[in-house]
N, C-alpha and C positions, 0 to 999 in steps of 0.2 A: 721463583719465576722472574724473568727480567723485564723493565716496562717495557721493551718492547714486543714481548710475545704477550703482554698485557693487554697492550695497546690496541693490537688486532684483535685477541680475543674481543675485546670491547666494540672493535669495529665490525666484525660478523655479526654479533646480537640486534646491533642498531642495525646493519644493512638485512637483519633475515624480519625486523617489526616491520620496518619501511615496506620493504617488497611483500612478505603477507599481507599489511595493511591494503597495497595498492591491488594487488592479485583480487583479496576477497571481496571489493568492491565492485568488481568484473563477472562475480559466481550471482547465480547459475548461468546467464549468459550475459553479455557486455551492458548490451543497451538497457535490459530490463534492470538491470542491478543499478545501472546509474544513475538512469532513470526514478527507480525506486528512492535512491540514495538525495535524488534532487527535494522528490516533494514533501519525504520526510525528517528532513535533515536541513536543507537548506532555505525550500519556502518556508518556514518558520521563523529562522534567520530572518526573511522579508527580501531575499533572493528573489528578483522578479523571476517571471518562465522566459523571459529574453536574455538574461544573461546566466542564469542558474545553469546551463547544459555545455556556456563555454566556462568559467568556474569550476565545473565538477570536473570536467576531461584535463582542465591542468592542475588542478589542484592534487588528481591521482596520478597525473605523469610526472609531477615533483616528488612526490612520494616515492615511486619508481624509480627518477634519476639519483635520489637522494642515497637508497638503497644501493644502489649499482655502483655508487659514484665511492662509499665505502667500503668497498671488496676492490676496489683499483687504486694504483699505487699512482695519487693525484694530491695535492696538498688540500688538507682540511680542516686545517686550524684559525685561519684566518676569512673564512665566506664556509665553507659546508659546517662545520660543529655548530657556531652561530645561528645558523638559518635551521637547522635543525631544530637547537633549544629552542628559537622562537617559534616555530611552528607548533611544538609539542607543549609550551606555554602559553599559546593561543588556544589549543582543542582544548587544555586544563583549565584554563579560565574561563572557557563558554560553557564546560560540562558542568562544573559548580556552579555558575548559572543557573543552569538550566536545572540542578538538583536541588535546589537552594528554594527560585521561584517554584517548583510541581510541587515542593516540598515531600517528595517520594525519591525512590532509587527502580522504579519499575522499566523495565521496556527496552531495547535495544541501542543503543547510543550511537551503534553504523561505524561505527572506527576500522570493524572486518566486515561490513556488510550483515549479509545472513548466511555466512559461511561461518563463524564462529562468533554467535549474537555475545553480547557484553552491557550489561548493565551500566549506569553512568562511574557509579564507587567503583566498578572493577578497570573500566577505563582511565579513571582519575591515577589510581594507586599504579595502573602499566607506563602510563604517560611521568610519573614522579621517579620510576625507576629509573625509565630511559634518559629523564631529566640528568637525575644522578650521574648514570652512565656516562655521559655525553661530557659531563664537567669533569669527572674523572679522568676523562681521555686529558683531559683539557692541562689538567693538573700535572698528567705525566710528562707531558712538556717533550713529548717524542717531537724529535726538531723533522722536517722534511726535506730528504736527502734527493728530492728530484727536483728538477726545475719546472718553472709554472708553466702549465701546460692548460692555459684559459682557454684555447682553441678545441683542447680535447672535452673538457668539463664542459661546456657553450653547445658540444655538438651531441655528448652522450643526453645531459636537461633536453633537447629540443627534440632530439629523436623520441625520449621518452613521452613527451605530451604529443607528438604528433601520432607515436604510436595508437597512445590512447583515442584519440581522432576517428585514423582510420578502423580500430575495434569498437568503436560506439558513433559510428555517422550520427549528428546531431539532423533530427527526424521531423517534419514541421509541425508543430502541437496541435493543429486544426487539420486532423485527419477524417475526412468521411467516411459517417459512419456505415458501415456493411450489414444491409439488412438482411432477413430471413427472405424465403419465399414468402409468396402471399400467402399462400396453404397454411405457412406454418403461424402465422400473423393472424390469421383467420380463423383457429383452432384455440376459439373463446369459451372455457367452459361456462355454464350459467352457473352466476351469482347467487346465492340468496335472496339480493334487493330485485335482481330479475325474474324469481319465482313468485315473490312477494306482488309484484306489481302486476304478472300476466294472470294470477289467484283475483287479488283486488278489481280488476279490470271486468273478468269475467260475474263478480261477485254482482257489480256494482249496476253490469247491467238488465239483472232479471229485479233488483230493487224497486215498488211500486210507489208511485210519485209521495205517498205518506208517509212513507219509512223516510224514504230521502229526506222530507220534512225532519226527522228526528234525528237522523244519523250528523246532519249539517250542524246540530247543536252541542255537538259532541266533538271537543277536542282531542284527535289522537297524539301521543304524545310519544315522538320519533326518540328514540334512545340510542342515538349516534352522534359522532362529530359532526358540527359545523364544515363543510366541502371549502376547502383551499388548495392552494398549489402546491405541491410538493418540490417543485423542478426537474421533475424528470416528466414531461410531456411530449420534450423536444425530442423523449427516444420511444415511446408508446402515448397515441394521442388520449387513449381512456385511463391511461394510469389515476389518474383521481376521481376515478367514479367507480363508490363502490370501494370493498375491500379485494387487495392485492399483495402478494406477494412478488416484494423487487428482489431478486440476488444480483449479486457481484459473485463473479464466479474468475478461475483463471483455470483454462479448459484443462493444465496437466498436473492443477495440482488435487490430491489426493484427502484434503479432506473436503474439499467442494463439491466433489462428485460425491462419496458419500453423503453432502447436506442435500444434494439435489436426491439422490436416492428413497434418503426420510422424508423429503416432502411430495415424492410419487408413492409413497407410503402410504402417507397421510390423507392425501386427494383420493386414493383407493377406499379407505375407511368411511370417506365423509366424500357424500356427493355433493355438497355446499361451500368444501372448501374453495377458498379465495385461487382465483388464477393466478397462478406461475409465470413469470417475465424474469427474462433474465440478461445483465449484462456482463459481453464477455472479454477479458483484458485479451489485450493483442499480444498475446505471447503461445507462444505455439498453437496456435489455432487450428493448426491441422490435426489437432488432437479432438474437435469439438463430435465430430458422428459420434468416436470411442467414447466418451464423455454420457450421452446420452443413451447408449449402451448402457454402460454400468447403471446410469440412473432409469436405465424401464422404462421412457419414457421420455417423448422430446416438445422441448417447449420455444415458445417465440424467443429470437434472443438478437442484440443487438452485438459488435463487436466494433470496440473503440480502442485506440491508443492507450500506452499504458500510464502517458502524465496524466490526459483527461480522467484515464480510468481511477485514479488515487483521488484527483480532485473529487470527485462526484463521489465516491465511497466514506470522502470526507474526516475529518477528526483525526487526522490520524491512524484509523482504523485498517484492520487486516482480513486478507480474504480468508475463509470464504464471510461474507456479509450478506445475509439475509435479514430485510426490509420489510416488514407488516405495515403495510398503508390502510387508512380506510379515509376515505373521501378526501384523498391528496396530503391525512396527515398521519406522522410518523410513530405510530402504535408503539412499535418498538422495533431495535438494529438490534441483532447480534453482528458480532464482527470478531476474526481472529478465531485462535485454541486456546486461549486463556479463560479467565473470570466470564466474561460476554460471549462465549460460543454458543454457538447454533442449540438451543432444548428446542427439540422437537415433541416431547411431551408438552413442557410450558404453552408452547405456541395452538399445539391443537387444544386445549385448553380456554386461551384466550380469545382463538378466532368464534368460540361458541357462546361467548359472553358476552352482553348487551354493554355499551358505551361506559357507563355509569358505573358498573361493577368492577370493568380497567383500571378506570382512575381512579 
């Protein structure tokens, strides 16, 4: 084989990682992928939400130009090879980082998004080939037989990021939020602590002024958390009063509706369990009535953007996320299909369990 059908060979590889790369960051749909791709990928980084949304859109339309710009007969020896290695030298040096401090290889590293997830080792070792590849090219010393053509390279780069622009319009992070009917806000199952107390209440009044003497010397002794904030008040005002169930839900994905399912489940079983609140990422939303369908059963629900919606879920963490509050504090998150997914055994379980038993 001769370098120069070497040479191309080499240059489709690198231009079909580029354009997968920049493609998969766009799946399932533009905004939500980049989106996704911002706050766990880049806020970590320490990417403020001001400039993280213009950063993502060029940073996959350089990946995009880059790709393209390899399948065209343009000189690339001198500015594209270079910015390539650097770039693929930069994502190698952050991911060892970032594998080095977790001190793990767990979790998706976003190089293809969640179109084809990749561990940080298996990113490290793709990113070392292309490495290779790239110097390779470099090595063959195929001269270039066209003339510079900086006007055409300047216009395919800019078309690419602006592409990217117009497929993910940069969204304003402070969206309001879309409430329920009142009906459905209103539709408060009772508590436990509200049984407890309408029992006590009536107990307390047929009590004759001598008992009362006796009972006042008698310390009863509450076997729960201490009541603080949680922060999520600003999207249900009772969220910390009392035990609750918060989810994170994304109305079309498939295993949320199942978790909502098992906890219409589970409120059927037990007339005590905790109320159901749910928040719901702004991605197809118009899947939300089907949603409650499958789950039997429809509950308050708020529906926020999808940068807010990752902040608030928190840690990194993946939907579906289901939240055990009791009096504003954080009993326990399942979050994701992995190790921390939703037990809905575990959970009815725990909500039956006095404070003290938890911890």
């Amino acid at each position: 084989m001769n370098k120069y059908a070497l040479s191309w060979i080499i240059r489709i590889i690198i231009a079909a990682l580029f354009i997968v790369s920049a493609v998969a960051k766009l799946y399932p749909s533009p905004y939500f992928a980049i989106s996704t791709f911002e706050v766990k990928q880049l806020y970590p980084l320490g990417f403020s939400e001001n400039i993280a949304p213009y950063f993502s859109r060029f940073l996959i339309g350089i990946e995009l130009a880059l790709g393209i710009l390899f399948l065209l007969p343009v000189k690339i020896r001198k500015v594209i090879t270079p910015a390539s290695i650097l770039l693929l030298a930069v994502f190698t040096i952050h991911l060892a980082y970032e594998t080095f401090k977790t001190g793990g290889n767990s979790g998706n590293c976003g190089c293809f998004g969640s179109l084809l997830p990749m561990t940080p080792i298996e990113a490290i070792i793709k990113n070392i080939v292309a490495i290779g590849l790239l110097i390779w090219l470099l090595i063959l010393k195929i001269p270039d037989t066209i003339k510079s053509r900086l006007w055409f390279t300047s216009t395919i780069t800019l078309a690419s990021i602006l592409g990217i622009f117009m497929l993910a319009p940069i969204r304003p992070i402070e969206t309001p939020i879309e409430n329920t009917t009142l009906e459905e806000i209103n539709a408060i199952v009772p508590t436990v602590e509200d049984s407890l107390f309408t029992d006590s209440t009536e107990i307390a009044s047929e009590i004759t002024k001598d008992t009362v003497k006796k009972v006042e010397e008698i310390k009863e002794v509450v076997d729960e958390p201490k009541p603080t904030k949680s922060g999520y008040a600003k999207f249900y005002a009772d969220i910390d009063k009392g035990k609750k169930i918060l989810c994170f839900f994304a109305p079309g994905c498939d295993h949320c509706q199942h978790a909502a399912k098992e906890l219409t489940d589970l409120r059927k079983k037990n007339k005590n369990f905790p109320e159901v609140k749910i928040i719901f990422m702004n991605e197809e939303a118009f899947k939300i009535p089907e949603f409650f369908k499958i789950a039997e059963a429809t509950y308050p629900y708020k529906v926020i953007e999808i940068i807010p919606f990752w902040n608030e879920l928190g840690d990194n963490r993946n939907t579906p996320g289901v939240f055990y509050l009791w009096n504003g504090n954080k009993i326990k998150m399942y979050d994701g299909i992995d190790a921390n997914q939703f037990d809905a055994k575990a959970l009815e379980k725990m909500v039956k369990q006095p404070y003290s038993k938890i911890k």
